[in-house]
C-alpha positions as CSV (number, residue, x, y, z in Angstrom):
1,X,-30.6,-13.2,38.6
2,X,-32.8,-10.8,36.3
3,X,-31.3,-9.6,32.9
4,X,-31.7,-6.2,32.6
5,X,-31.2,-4.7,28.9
6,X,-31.9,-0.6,28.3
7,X,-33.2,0.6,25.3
8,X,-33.0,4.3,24.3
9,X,-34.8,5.7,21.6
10,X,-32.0,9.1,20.6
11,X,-33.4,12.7,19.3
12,X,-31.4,15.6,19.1
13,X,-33.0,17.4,22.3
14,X,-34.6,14.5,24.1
15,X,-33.6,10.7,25.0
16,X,-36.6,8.4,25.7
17,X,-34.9,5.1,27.9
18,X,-36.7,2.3,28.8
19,X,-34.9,-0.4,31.0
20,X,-36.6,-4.0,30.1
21,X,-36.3,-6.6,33.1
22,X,-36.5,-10.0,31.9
23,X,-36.7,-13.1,34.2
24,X,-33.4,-14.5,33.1
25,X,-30.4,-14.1,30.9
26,X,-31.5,-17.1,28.8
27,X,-35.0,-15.7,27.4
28,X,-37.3,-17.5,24.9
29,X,-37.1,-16.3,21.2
30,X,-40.5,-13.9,21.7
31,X,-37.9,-11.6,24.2
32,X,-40.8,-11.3,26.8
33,X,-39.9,-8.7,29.5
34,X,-41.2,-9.2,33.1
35,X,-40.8,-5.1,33.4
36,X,-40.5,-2.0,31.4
37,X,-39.5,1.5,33.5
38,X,-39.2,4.4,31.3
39,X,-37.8,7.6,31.5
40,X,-37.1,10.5,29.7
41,X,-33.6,12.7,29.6
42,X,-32.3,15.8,27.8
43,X,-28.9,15.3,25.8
44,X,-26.8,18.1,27.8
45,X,-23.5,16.7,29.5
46,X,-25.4,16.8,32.5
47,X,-28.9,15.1,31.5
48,X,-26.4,12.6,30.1
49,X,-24.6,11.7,33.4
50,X,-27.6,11.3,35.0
51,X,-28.4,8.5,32.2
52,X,-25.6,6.6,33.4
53,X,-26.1,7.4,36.8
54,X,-29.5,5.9,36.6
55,X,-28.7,2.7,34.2
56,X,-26.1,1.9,36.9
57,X,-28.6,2.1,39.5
58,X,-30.5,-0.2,37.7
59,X,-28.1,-2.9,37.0
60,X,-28.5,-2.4,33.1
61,X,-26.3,-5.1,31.7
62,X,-26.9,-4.6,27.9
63,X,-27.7,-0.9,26.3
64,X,-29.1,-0.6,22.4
65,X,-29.9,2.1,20.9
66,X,-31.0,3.8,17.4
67,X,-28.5,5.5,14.8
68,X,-30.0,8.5,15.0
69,X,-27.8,10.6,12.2
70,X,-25.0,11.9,14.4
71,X,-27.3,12.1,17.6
72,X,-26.1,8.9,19.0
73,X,-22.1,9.7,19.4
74,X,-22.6,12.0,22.4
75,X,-24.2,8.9,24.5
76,X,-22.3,5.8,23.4
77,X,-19.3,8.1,23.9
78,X,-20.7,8.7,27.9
79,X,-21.8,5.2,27.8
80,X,-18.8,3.3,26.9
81,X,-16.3,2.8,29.9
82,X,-19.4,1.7,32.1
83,X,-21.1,-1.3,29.8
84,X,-19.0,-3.9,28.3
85,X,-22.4,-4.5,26.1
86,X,-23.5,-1.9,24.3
87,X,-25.0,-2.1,21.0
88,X,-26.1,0.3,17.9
89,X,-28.6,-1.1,16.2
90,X,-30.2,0.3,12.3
91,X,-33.5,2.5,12.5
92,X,-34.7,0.3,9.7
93,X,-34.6,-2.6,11.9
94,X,-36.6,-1.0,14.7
95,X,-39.2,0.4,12.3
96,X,-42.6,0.2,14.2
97,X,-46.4,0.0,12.0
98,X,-48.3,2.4,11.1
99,X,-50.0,4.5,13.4
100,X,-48.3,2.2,16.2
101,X,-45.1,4.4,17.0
102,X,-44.3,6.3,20.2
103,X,-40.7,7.5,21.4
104,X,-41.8,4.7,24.5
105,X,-42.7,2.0,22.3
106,X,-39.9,2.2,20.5
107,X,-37.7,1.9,23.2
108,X,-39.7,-1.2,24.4
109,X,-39.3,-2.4,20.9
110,X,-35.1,-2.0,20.7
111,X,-35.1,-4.2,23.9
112,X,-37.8,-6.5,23.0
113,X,-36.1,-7.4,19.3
114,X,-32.3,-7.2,20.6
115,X,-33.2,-10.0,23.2
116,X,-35.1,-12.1,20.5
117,X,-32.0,-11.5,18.4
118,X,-34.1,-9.6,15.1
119,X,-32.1,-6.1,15.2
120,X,-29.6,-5.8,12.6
121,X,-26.2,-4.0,14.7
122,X,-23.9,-1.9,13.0
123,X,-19.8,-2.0,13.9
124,X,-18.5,0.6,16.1
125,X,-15.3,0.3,16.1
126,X,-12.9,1.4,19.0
127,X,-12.0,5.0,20.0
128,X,-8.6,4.8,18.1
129,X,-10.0,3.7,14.7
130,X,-13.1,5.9,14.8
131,X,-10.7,8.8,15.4
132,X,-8.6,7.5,12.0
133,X,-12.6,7.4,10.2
134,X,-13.1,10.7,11.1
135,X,-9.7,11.9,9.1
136,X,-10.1,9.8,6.3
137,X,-13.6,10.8,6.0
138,X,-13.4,14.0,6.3
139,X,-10.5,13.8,3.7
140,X,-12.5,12.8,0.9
141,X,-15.3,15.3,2.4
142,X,-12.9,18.1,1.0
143,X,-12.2,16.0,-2.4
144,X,-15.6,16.0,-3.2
145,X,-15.8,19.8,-2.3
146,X,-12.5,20.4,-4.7
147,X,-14.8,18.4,-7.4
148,X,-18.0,20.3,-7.1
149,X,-15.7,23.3,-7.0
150,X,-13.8,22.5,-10.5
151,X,-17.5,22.1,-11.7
152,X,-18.4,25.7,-10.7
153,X,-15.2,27.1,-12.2
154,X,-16.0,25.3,-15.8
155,X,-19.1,26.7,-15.8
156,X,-17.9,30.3,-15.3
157,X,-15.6,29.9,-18.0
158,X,-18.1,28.8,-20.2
159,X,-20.7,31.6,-18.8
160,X,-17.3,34.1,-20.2
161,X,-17.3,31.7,-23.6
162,X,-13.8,30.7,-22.8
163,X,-13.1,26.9,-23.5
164,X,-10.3,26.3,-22.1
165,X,-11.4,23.0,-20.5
166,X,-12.1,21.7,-24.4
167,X,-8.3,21.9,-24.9
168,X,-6.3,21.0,-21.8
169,X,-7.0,17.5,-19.7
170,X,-6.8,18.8,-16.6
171,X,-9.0,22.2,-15.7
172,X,-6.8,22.5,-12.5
173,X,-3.4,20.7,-13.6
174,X,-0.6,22.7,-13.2
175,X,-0.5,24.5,-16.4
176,X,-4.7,25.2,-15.9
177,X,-4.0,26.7,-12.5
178,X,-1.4,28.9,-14.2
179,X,-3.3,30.6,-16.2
180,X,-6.7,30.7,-14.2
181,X,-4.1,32.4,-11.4
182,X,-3.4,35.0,-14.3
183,X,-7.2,35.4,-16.1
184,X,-7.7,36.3,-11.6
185,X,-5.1,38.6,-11.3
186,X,-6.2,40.4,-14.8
187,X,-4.6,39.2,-17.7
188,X,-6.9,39.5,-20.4
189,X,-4.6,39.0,-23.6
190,X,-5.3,35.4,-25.0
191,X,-1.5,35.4,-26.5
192,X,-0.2,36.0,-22.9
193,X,-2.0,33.4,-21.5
194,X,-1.5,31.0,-23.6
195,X,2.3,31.4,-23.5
196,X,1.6,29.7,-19.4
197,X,0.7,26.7,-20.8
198,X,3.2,24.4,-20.9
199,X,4.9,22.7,-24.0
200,X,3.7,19.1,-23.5
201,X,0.1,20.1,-23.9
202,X,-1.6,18.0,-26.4
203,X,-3.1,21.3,-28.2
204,X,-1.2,23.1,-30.0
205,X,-0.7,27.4,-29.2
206,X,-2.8,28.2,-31.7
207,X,-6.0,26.2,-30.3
208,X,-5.3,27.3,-26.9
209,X,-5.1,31.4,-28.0
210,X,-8.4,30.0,-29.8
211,X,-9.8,28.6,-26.4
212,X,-8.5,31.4,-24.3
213,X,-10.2,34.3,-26.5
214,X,-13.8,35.0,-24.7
215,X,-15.1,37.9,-22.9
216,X,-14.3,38.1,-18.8
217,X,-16.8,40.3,-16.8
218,X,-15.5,42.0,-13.9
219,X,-17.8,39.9,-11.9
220,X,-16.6,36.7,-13.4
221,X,-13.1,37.7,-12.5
222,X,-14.6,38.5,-8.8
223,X,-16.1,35.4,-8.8
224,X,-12.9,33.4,-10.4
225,X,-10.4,35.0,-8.1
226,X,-12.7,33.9,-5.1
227,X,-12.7,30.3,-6.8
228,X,-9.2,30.2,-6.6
229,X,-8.5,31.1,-3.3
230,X,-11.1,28.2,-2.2
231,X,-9.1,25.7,-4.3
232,X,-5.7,26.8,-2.4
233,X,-7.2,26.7,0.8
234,X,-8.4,23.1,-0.1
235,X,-5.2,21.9,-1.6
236,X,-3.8,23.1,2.0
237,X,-6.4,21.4,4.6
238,X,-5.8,18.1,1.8
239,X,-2.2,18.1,2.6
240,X,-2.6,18.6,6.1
241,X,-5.1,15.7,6.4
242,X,-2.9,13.4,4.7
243,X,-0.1,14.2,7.1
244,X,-2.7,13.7,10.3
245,X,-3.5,9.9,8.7
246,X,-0.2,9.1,8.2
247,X,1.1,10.1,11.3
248,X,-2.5,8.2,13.3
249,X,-1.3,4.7,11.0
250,X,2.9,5.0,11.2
251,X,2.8,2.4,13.9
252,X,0.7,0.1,11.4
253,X,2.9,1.3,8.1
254,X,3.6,-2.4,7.5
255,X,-0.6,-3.0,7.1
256,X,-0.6,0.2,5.2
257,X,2.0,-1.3,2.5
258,X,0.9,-5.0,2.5
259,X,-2.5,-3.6,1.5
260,X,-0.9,-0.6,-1.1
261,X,0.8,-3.6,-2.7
262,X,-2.6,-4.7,-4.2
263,X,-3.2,-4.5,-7.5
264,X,-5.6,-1.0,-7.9
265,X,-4.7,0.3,-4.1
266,X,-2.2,2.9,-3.3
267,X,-0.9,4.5,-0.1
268,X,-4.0,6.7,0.5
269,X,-6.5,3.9,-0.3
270,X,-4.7,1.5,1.6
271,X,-4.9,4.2,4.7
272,X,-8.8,4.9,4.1
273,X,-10.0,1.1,4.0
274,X,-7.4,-0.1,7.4
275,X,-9.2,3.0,9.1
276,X,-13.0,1.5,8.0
277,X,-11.8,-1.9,8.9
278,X,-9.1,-2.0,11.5
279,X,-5.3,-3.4,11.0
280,X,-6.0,-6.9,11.6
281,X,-9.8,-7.0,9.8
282,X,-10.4,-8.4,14.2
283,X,-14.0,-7.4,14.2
284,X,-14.9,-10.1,10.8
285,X,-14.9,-13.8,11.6
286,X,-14.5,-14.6,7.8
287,X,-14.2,-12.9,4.5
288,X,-17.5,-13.9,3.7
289,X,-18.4,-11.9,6.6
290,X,-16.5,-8.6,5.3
291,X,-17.7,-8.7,1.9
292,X,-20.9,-9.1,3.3
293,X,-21.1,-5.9,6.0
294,X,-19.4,-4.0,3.2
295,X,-22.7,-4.9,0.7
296,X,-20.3,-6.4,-2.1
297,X,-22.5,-9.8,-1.6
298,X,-25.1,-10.6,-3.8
299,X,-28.6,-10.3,-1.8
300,X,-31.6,-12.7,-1.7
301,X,-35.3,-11.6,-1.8
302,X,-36.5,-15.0,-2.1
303,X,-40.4,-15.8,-1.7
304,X,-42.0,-19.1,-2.6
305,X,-38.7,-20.9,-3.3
306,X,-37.8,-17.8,-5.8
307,X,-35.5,-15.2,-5.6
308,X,-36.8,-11.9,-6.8
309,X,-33.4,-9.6,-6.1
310,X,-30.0,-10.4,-6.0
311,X,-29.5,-7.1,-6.0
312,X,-26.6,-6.6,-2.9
313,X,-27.7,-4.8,0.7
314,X,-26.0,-1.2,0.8
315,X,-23.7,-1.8,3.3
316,X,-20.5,0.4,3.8
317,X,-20.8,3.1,1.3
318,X,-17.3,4.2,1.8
319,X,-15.4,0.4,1.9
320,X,-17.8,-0.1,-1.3
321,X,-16.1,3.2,-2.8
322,X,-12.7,2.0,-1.7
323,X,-13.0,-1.6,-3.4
324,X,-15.2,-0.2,-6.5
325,X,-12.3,2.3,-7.1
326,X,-9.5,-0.3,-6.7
327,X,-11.6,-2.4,-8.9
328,X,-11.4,-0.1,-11.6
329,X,-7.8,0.1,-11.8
330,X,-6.7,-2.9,-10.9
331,X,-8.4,-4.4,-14.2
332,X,-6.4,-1.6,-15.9
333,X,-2.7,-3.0,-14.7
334,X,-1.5,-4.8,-17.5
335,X,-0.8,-9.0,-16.7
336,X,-2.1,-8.9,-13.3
337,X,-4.3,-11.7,-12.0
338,X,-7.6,-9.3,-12.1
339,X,-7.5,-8.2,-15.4
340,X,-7.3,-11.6,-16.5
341,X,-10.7,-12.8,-13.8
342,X,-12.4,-9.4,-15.6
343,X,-12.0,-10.9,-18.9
344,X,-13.3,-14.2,-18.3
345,X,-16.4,-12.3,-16.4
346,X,-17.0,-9.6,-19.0
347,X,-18.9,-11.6,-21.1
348,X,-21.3,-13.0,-19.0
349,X,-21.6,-9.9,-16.6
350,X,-20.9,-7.1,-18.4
351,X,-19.2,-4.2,-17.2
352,X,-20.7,-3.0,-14.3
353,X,-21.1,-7.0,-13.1
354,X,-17.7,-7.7,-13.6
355,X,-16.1,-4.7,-11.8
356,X,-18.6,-5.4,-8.5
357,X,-17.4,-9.2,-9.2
358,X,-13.6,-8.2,-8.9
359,X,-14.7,-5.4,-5.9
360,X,-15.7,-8.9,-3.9
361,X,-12.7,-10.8,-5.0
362,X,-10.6,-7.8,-4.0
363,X,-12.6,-7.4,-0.2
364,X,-11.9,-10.8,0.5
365,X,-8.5,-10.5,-0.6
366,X,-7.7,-7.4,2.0
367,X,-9.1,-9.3,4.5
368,X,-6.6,-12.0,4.2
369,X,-3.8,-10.1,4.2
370,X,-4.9,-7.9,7.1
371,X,-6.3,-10.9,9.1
372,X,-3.0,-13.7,8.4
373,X,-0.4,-11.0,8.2
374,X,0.9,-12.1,4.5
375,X,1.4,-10.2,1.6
376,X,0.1,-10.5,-1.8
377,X,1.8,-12.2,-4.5
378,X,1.0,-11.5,-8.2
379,X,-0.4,-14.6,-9.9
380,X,-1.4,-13.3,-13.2
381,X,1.2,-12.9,-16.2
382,X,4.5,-12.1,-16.3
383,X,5.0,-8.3,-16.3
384,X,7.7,-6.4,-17.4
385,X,10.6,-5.8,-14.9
386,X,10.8,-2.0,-15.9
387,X,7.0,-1.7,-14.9
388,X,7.3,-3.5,-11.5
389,X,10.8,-1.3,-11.0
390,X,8.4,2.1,-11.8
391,X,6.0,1.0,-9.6
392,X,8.1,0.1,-6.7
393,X,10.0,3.2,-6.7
394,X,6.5,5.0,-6.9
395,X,4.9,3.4,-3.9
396,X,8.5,4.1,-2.0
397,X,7.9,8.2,-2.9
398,X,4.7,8.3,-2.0
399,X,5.4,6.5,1.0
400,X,8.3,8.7,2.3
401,X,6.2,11.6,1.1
402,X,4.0,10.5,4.6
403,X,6.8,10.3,6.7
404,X,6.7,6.6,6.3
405,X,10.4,4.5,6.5
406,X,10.5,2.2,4.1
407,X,13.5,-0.4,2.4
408,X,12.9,-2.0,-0.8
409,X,14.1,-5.7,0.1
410,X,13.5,-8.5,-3.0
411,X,12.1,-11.3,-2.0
412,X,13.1,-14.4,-3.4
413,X,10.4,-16.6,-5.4
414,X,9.9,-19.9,-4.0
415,X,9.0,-21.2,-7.8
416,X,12.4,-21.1,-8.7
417,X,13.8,-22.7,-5.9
């Protein structure tokens, strides 16, 4: 029986398909194709049934195609129920040479280097966690807004000479908010304004009146009332997408807390990396594997018996993130396992080595408690039992904060019979 493998080449207004016919499903390495048939469709519902109308027709077996940006959701999404083999394979990996490239030849191409096995695939994963992606994502979509928009609100206060941001930690803690809310509403005495701060600032009333006294426009308090109404509406959609992720992952709340457990991970970066990797880590045959597709590997450019590079592949910018994050803290916690492994790797490393050095230790780490089903067990120090008490009882909050049910139950420790 022939093999049929389609190959469609994505744009945002055109798809270019070309449906290779090779003599057998065992084909030699060189992937040659007895037949190529192309066609071209639009990317309208309707253009886009009449793609799978005509690949079933054709008795397409295997479908690859290029992630285009965004361009490529539409038709995997139309594809999926009708081809158990369907693959998304990196532009980079299809790239043709110079002066060489057609949309038809580089259809031929996808189907030419997926059956000599040369395309590097990316993981889609299945409807339920790419719907949990697209929260988290868009989650830390509006964090990064609620930065860039803290930004714009120093520099406005600097623009009016006020330096309140040279006194206070936190521009938009609660105390900062306070008195922003009243500079917006049309306070102008420095006294007044300082007497919203609250008494635990580290500055004393004098330096913040000091701070405060600068000259707001009537533009600037325009412009600073408009800031603030952004940063509510932010805070808001925030909240909200916290409540949609918990609510997707309650069924899974035991994954979410074996992986908040981790030294450096909490509830919401527990939540973000079981929605880029899955509940069980399934799709990963190994940890090797994970670290790997999440670029937190070191990389080989090696020519003539010498490697040039180690420097790692980029991988998943957002599980690398996740892991560089956790990293960070978890070499903060006081006794734990990783702050001892950074200390050893310091050193030699230096800072930047030895945080992407406990990133790795940490991805392999997840994946073993997500792909066994045990939890993790501190091996480092002794730390105080007030500390592990505050700890627990934070991760509890946070977690019935989400709507999550949770029972602190001690487990006994097999070391001491």
């Amino acid at each position: 029986m022939p093999y049929t493998v389609a190959g469609i080449d994505i744009h945002k207004k055109v798809l270019m398909v070309v449906v290779a016919i090779a003599g057998e499903e065992a084909v030699d390495p060189a992937g040659e194709a007895i037949e190529f048939e192309c066609r071209r469709f639009g990317t309208g519902a309707a253009e886009r049934n009449h793609l799978v109308g005509w690949l079933r027709e054709r008795n397409v077996t295997e479908v690859v195609m290029e992630s285009t940006a965004q361009y490529w959701k539409p038709v995997w999404l139309d594809l999926e129920p009708h081809f158990a083999k369907l693959h998304l394979a990196q532009a980079h990996s299809n790239r043709a040479p110079k002066g060489r490239k057609s949309d038809f030849r580089d259809g031929k191409r996808l189907t030419r280097r997926l059956l000599a096995d040369e395309l590097i695939l990316s993981f889609v994963p299945d409807a339920e966690q790419r719907l949990w992606r697209t929260v988290t994502r868009g989650k830390h979509q509006l964090i990064r807004e609620r930065v860039r928009l803290q930004s714009q609100l120093e520099a406005l206060l600097e623009e009016a000479r006020i330096k309140l941001s040279s006194v206070i930690s936190d521009l938009l803690g609660v105390s900062g908010r306070r008195i922003l809310q009243a500079m917006a509403d049309g306070e102008t005495v420095p006294e007044r304004l300082a007497e919203l701060g609250d008494d635990r600032l580290q500055c004393s009333k004098e330096e913040l009146v000091d701070a405060l006294n600068g000259s707001l426009e009537p533009i600037h308090r325009q412009l600073l009332r408009l800031y603030m109404e952004r940063l509510h509406l932010l805070d808001q959609q925030i909240d909200k997408l916290d409540l949609m992720t918990a609510a997707a992952l309650k069924q899974h709340q035991d994954a979410v807390i074996r992986v908040a457990e981790i030294p450096g991970f909490g509830v919401d970066s527990a939540q973000q990396l079981i929605a880029e990797m899955g509940v069980d880590a399934g799709a990963f045959q190994s940890a090797g594997n994970f670290t790997s597709w999440a670029g937190l590997c070191p990389g080989s450019e090696e020519s003539a018996e010498q490697n040039h590079s180690s420097r790692s592949a980029k991988g998943n910018r957002f599980v690398r993130r996740i892991l560089t994050q956790a990293a960070q803290a978890a070499v903060k916690k006081k006794g734990s396992y990783f702050q001892t492994l950074f200390r050893r790797f310091l050193p030699r490393l230096h800072y930047n080595g030895a945080i992407w050095a406990i990133a790795h230790r940490l991805g392999r780490l997840v994946w073993k408690i997500l792909h066994d089903g045990v939890s993790y067990i501190e091996q480092g120090q002794e730390t105080n039992p007030a500390a592990k008490k505050r700890r627990a009882q934070k991760m509890v909050q946070a977690l019935r904060k989400l709507g999550y049910a949770v029972a602190l139950t001690p487990i006994p420790d097999p070391a001491r019979g």
